[in-house]
Structures are given as structure tokens and as C-alpha cells.
C-alpha positions in Angstrom: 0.8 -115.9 22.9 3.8 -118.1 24.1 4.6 -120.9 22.9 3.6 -123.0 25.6 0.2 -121.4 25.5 0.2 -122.7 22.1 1.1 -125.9 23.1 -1.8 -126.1 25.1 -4.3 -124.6 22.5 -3.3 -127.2 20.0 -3.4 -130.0 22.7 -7.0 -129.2 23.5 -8.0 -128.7 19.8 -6.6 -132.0 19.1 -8.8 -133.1 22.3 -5.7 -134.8 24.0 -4.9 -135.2 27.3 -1.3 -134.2 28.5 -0.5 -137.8 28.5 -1.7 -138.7 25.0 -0.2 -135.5 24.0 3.0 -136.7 25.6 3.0 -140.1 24.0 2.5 -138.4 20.4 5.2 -136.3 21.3 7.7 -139.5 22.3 8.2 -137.9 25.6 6.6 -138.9 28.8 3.8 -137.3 30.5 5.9 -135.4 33.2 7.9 -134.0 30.4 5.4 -133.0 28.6 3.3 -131.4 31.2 6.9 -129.4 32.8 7.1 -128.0 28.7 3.4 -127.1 28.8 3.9 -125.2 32.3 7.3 -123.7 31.1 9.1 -125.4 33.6 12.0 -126.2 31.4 13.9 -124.5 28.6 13.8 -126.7 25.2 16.2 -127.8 22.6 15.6 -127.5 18.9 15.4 -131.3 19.4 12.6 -131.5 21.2 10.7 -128.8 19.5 10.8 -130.8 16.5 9.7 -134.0 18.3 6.5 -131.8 19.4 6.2 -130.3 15.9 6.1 -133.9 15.1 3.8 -135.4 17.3 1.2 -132.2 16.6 1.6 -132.8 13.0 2.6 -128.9 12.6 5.5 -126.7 11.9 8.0 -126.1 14.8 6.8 -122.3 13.7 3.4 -122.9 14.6 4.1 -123.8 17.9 4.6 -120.0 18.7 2.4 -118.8 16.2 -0.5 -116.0 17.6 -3.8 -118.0 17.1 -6.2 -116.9 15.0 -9.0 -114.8 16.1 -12.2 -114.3 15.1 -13.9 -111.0 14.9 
């Protein structure tokens, strides 16, 4: 899983839309929404800032998610 798949698994597990997502993220919406899409290629920086805004470890962002079987 990539970790912009991630990004949207934890989004929708948090039950955020991309813009609330964005504005826990301190980025704005379009931002948020070209990093979901992989539109753009990220900077430590702002992997920490979506860490942040998640509440989770810059790792877990491209952690596989768990599965239950």
C-alpha cells in the first residue's frame, strides 16, 4: 500500500473530509487533496506536518494496514 493510499485510509477512519483533513494538516485543501492523489513529491517537512495532523508516526503513513483474516 502507498503511502498516499494510507493517507486516505486514515483520513476516512478519522471520518474527515479532505478539507478537514487539510486543515489538521496546516495545509490547505488543494494541497492536501494533490498529496492524497500523488500529484506532488513531499518533503520530510511536510510529512511530519501530516504525521502531526493524523496524530501518528511519519512511519505509519506508509505502513501496510492491517488485515483481517
Amino acid at each position: 500500500m502507498s503511502g498516499c493510499q494510507n493517507l486516505r485510509r486514515l483520513r476516512t477512519a478519522k471520518g474527515w473530509t479532505q478539507e478537514q483533513a487539510g486543515e489538521h494538516c496546516r495545509m490547505p485543501m488543494q494541497q492536501y487533496q494533490r498529496t492524497e492523489s500523488e500529484s506532488v513529491n513531499l518533503t520530510f517537512t511536510t510529512l511530519a506536518r501530516i504525521a502531526e495532523g493524523f496524530g501518528v508516526d511519519v512511519a505509519a503513513l506508509f505502513a501496510a494496514a492491517d488485515t483481517k483474516e
